[in-house]
RODO-2510 file (C-alpha; in nm, 4 decimals, decimal comma):
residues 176
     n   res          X          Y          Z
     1     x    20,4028     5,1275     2,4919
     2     x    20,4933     5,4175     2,7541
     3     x    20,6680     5,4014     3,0591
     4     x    20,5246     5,4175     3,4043
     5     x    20,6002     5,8070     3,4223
     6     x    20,3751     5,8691     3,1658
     7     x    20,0854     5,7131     3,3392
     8     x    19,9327     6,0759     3,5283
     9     x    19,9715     6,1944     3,1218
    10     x    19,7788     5,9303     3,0098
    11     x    19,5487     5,9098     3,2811
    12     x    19,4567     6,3301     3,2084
    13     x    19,3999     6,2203     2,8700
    14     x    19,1390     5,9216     2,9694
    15     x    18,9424     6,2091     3,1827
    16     x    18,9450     6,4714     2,8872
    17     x    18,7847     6,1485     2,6715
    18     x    18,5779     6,0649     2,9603
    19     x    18,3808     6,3970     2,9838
    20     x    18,3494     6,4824     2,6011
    21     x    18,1913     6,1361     2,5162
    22     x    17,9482     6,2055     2,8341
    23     x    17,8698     6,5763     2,7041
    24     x    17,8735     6,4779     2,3641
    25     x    17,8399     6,1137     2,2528
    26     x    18,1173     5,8796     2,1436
    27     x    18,3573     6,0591     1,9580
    28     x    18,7222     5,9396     2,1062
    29     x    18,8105     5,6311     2,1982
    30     x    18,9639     5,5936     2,5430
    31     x    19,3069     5,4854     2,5980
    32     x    19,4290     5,2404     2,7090
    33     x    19,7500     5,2233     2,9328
    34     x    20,0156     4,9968     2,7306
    35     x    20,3310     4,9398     2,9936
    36     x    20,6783     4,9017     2,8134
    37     x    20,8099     4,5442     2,9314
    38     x    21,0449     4,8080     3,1340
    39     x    20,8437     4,9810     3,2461
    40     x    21,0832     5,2221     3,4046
    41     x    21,4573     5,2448     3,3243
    42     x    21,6991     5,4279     3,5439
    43     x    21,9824     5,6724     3,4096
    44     x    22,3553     5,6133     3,4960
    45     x    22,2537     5,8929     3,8405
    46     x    21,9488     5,6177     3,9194
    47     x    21,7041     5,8551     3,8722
    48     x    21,4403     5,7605     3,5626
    49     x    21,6590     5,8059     3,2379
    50     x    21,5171     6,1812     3,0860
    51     x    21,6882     6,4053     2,8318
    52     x    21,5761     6,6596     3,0982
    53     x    21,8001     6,5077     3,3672
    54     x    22,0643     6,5137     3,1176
    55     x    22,1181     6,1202     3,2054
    56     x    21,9551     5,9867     2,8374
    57     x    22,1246     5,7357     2,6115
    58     x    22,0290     5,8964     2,2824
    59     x    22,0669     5,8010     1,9294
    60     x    22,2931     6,1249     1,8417
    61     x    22,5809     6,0141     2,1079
    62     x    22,8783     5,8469     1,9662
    63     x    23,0341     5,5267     2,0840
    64     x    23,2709     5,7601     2,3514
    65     x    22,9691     5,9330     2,5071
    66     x    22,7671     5,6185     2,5150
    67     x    23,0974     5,4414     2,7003
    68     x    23,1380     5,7075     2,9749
    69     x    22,7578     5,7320     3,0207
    70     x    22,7478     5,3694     3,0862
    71     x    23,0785     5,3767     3,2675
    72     x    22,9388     5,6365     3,4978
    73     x    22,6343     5,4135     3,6026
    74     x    22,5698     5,3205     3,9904
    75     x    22,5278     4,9627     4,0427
    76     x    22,5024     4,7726     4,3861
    77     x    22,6185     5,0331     4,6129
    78     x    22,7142     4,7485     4,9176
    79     x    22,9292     4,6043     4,6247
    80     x    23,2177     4,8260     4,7169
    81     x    23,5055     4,5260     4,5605
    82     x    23,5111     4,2921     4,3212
    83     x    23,5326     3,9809     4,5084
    84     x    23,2234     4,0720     4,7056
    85     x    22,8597     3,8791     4,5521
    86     x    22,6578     4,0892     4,4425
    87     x    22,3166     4,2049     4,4315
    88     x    22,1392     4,2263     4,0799
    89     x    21,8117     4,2471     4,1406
    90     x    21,9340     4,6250     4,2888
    91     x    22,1516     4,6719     4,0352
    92     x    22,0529     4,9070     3,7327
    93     x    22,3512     4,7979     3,5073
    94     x    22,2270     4,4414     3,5567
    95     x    21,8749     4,5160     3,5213
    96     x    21,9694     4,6751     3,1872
    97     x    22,1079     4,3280     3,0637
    98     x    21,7672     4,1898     3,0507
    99     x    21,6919     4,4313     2,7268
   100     x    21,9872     4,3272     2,5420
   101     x    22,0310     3,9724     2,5860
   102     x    21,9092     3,6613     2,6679
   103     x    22,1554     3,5662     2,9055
   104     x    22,0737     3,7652     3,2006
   105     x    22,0150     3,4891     3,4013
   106     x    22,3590     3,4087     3,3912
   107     x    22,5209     3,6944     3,3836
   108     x    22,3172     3,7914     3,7589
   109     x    22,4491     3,4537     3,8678
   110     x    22,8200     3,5833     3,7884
   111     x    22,7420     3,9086     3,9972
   112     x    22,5783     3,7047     4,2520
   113     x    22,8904     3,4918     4,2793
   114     x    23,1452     3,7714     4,2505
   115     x    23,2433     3,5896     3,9476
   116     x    23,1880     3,8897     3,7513
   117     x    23,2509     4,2566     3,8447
   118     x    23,0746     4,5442     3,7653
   119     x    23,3119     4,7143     3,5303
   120     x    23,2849     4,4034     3,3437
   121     x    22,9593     4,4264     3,3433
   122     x    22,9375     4,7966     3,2619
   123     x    23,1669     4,7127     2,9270
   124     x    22,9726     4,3842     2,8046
   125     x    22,6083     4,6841     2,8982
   126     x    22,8561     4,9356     2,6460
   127     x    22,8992     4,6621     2,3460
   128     x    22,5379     4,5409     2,3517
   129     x    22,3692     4,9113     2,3413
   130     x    22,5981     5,0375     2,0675
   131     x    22,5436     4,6816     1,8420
   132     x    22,1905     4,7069     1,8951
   133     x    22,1389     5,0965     1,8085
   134     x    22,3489     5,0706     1,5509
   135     x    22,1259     5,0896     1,2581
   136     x    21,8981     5,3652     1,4078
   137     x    22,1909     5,5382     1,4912
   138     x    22,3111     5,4904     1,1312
   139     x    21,9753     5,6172     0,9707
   140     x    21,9755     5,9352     1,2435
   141     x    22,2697     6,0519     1,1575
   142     x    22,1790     6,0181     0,8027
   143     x    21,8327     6,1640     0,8438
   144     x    22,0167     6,4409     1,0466
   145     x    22,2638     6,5330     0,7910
   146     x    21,9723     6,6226     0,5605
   147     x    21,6760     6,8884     0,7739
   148     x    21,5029     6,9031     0,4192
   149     x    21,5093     6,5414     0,3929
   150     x    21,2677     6,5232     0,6991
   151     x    21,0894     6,8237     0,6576
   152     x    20,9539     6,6156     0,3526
   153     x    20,8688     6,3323     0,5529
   154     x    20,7007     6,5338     0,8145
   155     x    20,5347     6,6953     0,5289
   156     x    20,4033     6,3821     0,3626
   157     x    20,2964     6,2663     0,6893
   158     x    20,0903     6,5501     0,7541
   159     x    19,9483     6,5534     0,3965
   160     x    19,8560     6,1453     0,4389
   161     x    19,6162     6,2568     0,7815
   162     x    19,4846     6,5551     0,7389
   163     x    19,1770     6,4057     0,6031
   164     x    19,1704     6,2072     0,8961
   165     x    19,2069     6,4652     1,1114
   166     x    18,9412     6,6939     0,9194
   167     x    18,6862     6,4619     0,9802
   168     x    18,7102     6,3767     1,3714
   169     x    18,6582     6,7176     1,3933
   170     x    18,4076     6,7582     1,1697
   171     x    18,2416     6,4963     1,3750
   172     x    18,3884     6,6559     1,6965
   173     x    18,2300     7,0486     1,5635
   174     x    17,8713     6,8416     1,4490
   175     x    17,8303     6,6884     1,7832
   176     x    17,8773     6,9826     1,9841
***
């Protein structure tokens, strides 16, 4: 699945496809746009999350960096006090929930009703990302310790589809 950014990538990629099997004859399959149930997901500055921006939840931060990065998040921006309902459906920490739980229903009807406040929020957003990354950040760190490690793996990779790859384009180099 990609996110809704990547759709002008993907969409470049159809065209390329598009023209060689029209010059050429079948040779690549066209893809076919496969939306992440998120399809886009906001960074703590509600721009789209990107390492580029800087605003990325990645597997190398550690519990602190993950806290203040969620910490720093905008939510409802009319929600200036706790006491005052808020508004979910604008809110990115709350929109968040919905990938970690199945009780977002809830937990927008506590925001709704001011019966839950965004820092609250925020914290419960903090627990749920670092319990469910928690393995893959395990096995990074682990796979990070040791470059060699995934050189091989890279390596072996490469090695299992080369002769895949060597015979598209022996197909690709035939039909042209």
């Amino acid at each position: 699945p990609v996110g809704q950014d990547q759709l002008p990538h993907l969409e470049l990629a159809r065209e390329v496809v598009r023209r060689m099997n029209h010059l050429y004859g079948p040779v690549f399959p066209e893809p076919q746009a496969l939306l992440a149930e998120f399809p886009l997901v906001l960074g703590p500055d509600n721009r789209k999350m990107s390492k580029s921006y800087g605003n990325a939840l990645t597997l190398g931060m550690g519990d602190e960096e993950i806290d203040r990065m969620v910490m720093s998040m905008i939510t409802d921006p009319q929600r200036v006090r706790r006491d005052i309902p808020g508004r979910p459906e604008v809110c990115n920490v709350c929109q968040l929930q919905r990938s970690f739980g199945d009780d977002y229903d809830e937990l927008w009807e506590g925001e709704r009703t001011a019966r839950t406040g965004c820092v609250d929020m925020k914290k419960l957003l903090t627990e749920r990302i670092i319990r469910h990354y928690a393995a893959a950040r395990e096995r990074y760190a682990e796979l990070m310790a040791d470059p060699r490690r995934v050189d091989g793996i890279l390596e072996a990779g490469a090695d299992r589809l080369r002769p895949r790859v060597e015979a598209t384009m022996a197909e690709v180099h035939a039909k042209m």
